[in-house]
C-alpha angles and dihedrals in degrees: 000000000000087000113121097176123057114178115174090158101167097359117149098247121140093178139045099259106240085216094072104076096063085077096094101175099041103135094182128042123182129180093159112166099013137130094237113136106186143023115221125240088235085070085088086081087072084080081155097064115117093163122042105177116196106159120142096016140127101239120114108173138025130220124250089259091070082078086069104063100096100182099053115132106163126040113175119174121152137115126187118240121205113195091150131347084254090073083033080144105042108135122183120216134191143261129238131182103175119095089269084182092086088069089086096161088062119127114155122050129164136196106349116169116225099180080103106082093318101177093072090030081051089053085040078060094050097058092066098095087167098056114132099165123025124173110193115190120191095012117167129234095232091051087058091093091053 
């Protein structure tokens, strides 16, 4: 319980172990190369985490909960996908519905995909003063202004 670094980098899971969130003080999470599809809403009990790292694996929206990790700095969730060497650089990105603009430590956020109502998604981003890295995916032209 006392653990602040979780790595299960490759590691053949297909689920989010539910163990997981009784590490309360965990500060960096990694399932990086995993074939884990979804993150639970009980991940909001990790109020430690500062990395959450995602890549190259299979998730493609959050729960609500998400929101309420305040101390969250790195959120890294893509995964390329090759269908041909024409899309060699697809990349596919996730989905969140929660007010991610209460995150407001977050500096660090790829790929996010804003085709879902992107113009208050698009205010929620504007809320991230501390943003260094930001990787938008499916972004319209008429949500460029906001």
């Amino acid at each position: 319980k006392l653990l602040n670094v979780l790595d299960l980098q490759d590691a053949p899971l297909e689920a989010f172990p539910a163990e997981i969130v009784n590490l309360y003080l965990l500060k960096y999470l990694s399932l990086k190369n995993t074939k884990v599809k979804n993150i639970p809403g009980s991940i909001k009990k990790l109020q430690y985490l500062e990395t959450l790292d995602l890549k190259h694996t299979y998730v493609t929206e959050f729960p609500a909960e998400i929101a309420e990790l305040k101390q969250l700095r790195h959120l890294l969730v893509y995964r390329y996908k090759i269908e041909s060497y024409a899309d060699f650089h697809s990349r596919r990105g996730f989905k969140v519905a929660a007010p991610i603009g209460n995150m407001i430590y977050l500096q660090k956020l790829c790929f996010i995909e804003v085709d879902q109502g992107s113009g208050a998604l698009m205010v929620e981003l504007g809320k991230l003063t501390q943003l260094r890295r930001l990787g938008i995916r499916k972004m319209k032209k008429e949500d460029g202004a906001a």
